[in-house]
N, C-alpha and C positions, 0 to 999 in steps of 0.2 A: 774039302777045304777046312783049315780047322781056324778059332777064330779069329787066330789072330792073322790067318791069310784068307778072310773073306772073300769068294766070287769078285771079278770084276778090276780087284786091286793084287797086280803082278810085284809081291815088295822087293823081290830084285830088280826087275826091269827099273819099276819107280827108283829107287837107293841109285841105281848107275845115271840115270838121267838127272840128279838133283846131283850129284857129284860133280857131273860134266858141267850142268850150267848153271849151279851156286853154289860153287866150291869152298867149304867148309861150313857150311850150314848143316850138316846131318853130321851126327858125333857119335855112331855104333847102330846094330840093327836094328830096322824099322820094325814095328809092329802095327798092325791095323784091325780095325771094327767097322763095323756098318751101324751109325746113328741111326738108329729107329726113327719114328715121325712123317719121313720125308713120303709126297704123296706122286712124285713124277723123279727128277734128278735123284742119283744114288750120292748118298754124302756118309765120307769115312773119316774116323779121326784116327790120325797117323803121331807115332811117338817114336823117338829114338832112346826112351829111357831117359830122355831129360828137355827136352823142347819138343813140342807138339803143334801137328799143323792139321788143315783139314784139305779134304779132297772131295772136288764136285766131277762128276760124272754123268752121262747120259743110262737110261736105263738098259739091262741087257737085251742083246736079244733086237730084233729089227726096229727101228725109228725112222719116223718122217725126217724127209730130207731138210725141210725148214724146221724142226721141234729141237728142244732140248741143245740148245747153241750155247756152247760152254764158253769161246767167245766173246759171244756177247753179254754175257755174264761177269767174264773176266775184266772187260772194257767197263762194263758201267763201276764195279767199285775198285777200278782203279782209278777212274774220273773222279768217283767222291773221296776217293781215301784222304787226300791234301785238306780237303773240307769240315765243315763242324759235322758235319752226316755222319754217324759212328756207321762203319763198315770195316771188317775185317782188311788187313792188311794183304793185299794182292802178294804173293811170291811166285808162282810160276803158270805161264799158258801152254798146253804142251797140244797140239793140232798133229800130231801123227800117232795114229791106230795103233802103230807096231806095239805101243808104251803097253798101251791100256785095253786093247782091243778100240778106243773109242777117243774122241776128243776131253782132255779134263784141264783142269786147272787146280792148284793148291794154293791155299789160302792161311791166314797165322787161325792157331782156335783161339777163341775170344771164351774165357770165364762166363757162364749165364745161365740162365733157368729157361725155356720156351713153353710158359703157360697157358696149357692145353684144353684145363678140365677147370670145373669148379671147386675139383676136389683137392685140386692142387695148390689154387689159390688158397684156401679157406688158413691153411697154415698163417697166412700172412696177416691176415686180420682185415677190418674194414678198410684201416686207415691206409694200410700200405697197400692193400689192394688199389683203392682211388687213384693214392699216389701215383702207381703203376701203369695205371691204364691212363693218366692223364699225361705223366710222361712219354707214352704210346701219343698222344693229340700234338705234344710239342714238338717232338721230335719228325712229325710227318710235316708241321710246319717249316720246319727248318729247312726238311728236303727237299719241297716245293719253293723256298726263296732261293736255293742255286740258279745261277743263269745256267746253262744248258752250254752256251755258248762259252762262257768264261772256264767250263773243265772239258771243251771240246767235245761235246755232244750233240753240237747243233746238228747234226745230221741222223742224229740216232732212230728216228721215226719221221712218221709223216703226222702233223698235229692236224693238217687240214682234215675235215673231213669225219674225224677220229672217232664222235661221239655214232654219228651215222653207219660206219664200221664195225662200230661195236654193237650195235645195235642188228645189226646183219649178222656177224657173226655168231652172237650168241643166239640167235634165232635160228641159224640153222643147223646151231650146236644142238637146240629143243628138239627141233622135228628129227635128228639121227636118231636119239637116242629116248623119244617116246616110247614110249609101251603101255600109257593108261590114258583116257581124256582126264584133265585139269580144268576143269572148268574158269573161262573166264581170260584163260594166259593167251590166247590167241585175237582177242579185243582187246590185252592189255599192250600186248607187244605193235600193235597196227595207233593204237591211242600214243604210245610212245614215239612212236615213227613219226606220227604229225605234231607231237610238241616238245621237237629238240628244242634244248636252250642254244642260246648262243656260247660259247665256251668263252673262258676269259684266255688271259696269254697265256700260252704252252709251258708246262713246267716237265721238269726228269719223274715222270708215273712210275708207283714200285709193281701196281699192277694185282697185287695180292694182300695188302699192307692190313697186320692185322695180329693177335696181342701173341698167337705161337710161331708168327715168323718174323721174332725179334728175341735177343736175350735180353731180361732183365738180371741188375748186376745185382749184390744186399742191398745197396742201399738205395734199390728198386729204380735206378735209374736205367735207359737203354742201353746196353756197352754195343752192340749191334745191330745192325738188321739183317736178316738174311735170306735168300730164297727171291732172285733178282729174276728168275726166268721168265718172267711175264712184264720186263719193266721198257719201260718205252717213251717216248714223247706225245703228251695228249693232255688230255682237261682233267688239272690237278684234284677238280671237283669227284670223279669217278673214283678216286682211293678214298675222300670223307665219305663217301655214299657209300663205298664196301664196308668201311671202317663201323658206320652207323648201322649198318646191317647185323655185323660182328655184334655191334654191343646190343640189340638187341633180345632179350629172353625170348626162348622159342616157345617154350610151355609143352612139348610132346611127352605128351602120356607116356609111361610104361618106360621110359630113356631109361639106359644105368648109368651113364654117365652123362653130368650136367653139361653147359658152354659155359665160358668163361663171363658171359653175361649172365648169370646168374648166381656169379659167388656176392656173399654178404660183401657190400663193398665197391662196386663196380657202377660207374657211374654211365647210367643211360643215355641212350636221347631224350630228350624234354617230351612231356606230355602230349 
């Protein structure tokens, strides 16, 4: 495959299926890439030489039968799209294999930077850094005031129960994939178990929310979010508590590359 016919992405098959069913939208031949970043969903950016869109995909090669649901991906930011919530503009759900080997979805590309490193940020400076990461706090507010119910997602998850689920989950996500003792994580995870909160009312979870799975525009505002495959209905609380984790400095020795909580700039958790 050469690069501009990246694995994964058939640009004929894709071109005759986007003719058929959004007839004059593609204006001469498609060309494609594989955006780097991505740590599960393969995501391409598609061009005809003069409007450019993006394409979400499942990874190649065999996936669980419930993972990687392009779908439900496509559903959730077509429910925000009408909303103040900046998400990419929905264009096509395509649910037969023949296309793409796989279920995908194409989406408009949205202009943006997904600041990854410290090293990245440092260009920006203190101020816009703040700026950035605090527009990252408002903008996760916003998406937690959607009713769920009013863009038709009242049924998107099960909120009951959720924090309890997750709590299991990730726990037995631990014990697969140990391979050293951690001192202390198996009295931390049983201590958790007996002091669930109570959760407040259910809001739209992005699941993952956090400063490189969002573009930032120049004038350091969000123009997107992106990277919906873990988003669900549950306690809007678990995306501030990932979020806070994020902004946290880790301090590991010997790292070559910093987290975006430690660029000059970057506004922490409180003391």
């Amino acid at each position: 495959m050469s690069a501009d016919h990246p694995p994964g992405l058939d640009l004929d098959r894709l071109r005759a299926l986007l003719e058929r069913e959004r007839p004059g939208l593609v204006d001469g031949p498609l060309t494609g890439r594989l955006i780097e970043g991505g740590r599960s969903n393969l995501t391409y950016a598609l061009s005809d030489g003069t409007s450019r869109w993006v394409v979400r995909r499942p990874p190649l090669g065999h996936v669980l039968a419930t993972a990687h649901d392009m779908k439900r991906e496509h559903r959730v930011i077509s429910a925000l799209h009408p909303t103040d919530v900046p998400v990419p503009r929905p264009v096509l759900l395509c649910e037969d294999d023949e296309v793409l080997g796989a279920p995908f979805y194409v989406m408009e590309f949205v202009e943006g930077t997904p600041y990854r490193t410290a090293q990245q940020l440092a260009p920006l400076g203190e101020t816009r850094t703040r700026d950035a990461v605090l527009s990252l706090v408002d903008t996760l507010v916003g998406l937690h005031a959607v009713d769920p119910a009013a863009v038709g997602l009242q049924d998107f998850g099960r909120p009951e129960g959720f924090l309890d689920r997750q709590l299991r989950r990730w726990g037995k996500q631990l014990d697969a994939s140990r391979n050293r003792d951690l001192a202390g994580v198996d009295e931390l995870h049983a201590a958790l178990g007996r002091a669930l909160p109570t959760s407040p009312a259910p809001a739209v979870v992005h699941g993952d929310y956090r400063l490189d799975n969002v573009l930032i525009g120049p004038d350091d505002t969000i123009r997107a979010i992106l990277d919906w495959e873990m988003s669900t209905l549950g306690d809007p609380l678990t995306d501030l508590g990932l979020l806070v984790m994020y902004s946290t400095p880790l301090g590991l020795p010997k790292s070559p590359v910093s987290t975006t909580a430690e660029a000059p700039g970057h506004p922490g958790p409180p003391s």
